[in-house]
N, C-alpha and C positions, 0 to 999 in steps of 0.2 A: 460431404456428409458432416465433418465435421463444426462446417459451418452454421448448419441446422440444430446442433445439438446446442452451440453456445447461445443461439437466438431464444430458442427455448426455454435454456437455463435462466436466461436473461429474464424473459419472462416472465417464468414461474418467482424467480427473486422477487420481482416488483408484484406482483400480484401479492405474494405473502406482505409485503410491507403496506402496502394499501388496505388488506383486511385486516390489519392490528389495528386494536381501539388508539384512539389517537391518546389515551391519558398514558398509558400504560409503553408506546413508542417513547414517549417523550423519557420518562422513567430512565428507561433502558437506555436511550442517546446521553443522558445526562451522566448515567453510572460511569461510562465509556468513554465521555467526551465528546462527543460529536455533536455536531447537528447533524438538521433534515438535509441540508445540500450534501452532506458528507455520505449521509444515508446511500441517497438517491444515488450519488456518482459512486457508492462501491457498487447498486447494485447494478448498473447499468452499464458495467467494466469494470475496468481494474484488473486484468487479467495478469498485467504487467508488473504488479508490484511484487506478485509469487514467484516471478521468475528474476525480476533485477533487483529487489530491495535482500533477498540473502547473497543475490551473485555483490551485490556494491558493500555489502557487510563485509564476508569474505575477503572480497579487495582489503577492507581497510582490518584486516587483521581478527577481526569479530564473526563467533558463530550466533547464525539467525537464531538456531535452536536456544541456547542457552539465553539470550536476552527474551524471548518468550517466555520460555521457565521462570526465569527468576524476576523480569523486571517485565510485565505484562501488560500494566497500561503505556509504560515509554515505548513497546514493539507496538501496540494498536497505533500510539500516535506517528510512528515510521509511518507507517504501513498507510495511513491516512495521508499525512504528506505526500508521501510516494503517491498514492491516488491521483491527488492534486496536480500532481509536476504538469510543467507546460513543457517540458521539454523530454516528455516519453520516447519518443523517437528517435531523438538524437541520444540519446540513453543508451536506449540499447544497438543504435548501430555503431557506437563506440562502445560498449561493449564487443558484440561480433567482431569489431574490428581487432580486440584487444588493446586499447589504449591505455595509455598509462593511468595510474590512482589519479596523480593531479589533473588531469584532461577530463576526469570524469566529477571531481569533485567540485569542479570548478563551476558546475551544472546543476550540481544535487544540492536540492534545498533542505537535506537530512545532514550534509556535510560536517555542520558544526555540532548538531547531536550524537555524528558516530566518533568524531573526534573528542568530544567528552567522555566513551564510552573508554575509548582507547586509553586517554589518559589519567 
């Protein structure tokens, strides 16, 4: 069931981006950062970054919440990155596995932006 809900969701996402006037999209991508690929690929996924980009924070010392709060476009751009990764999978089954910070940072293309955060 659960699978039907995400298709859906997925759906309804993309449908709403599709009906915004295309001047007024752009506006909004531009405030934020993004482009249209970036657009398209949160709404078509990215389910992953909600659950590994605060668990890969965490690891390195940092809470998700507080870099939302205070520093709001550097969390969009995590968050975007994290979208991106090519290496989602190996992500989190190192994760699951528990592997160490260095194993996992070795992967994460947020690596040198959470290490700024740190120090």
């Amino acid at each position: 069931m659960t699978g039907i809900i995400e298709v859906i969701r997925r759906w309804r996402d993309r449908w709403e981006l599709d009906r915004t006037v295309p001047e007024e999209l752009d506006r909004m991508l531009h405030e934020v950062g993004m482009t249209h690929h970036d657009l398209v690929a949160a709404a078509d996924g990215g389910e992953h970054v909600a659950r590994l980009l605060p668990a890969m924070l965490a690891l390195n010392g940092i809470e998700a919440e507080e870099v939302r709060r205070e520093l709001g476009l550097l969390f969009r751009d995590l968050e975007r990155v994290c979208n991106g990764c090519r290496e989602v999978k190996r992500c989190s089954h190192l994760m699951d596995e528990g592997a160490p910070v260095g194993q996992l940072t070795e992967i994460c293309p947020n690596a040198a932006t959470m290490a700024s955060l740190k120090g």
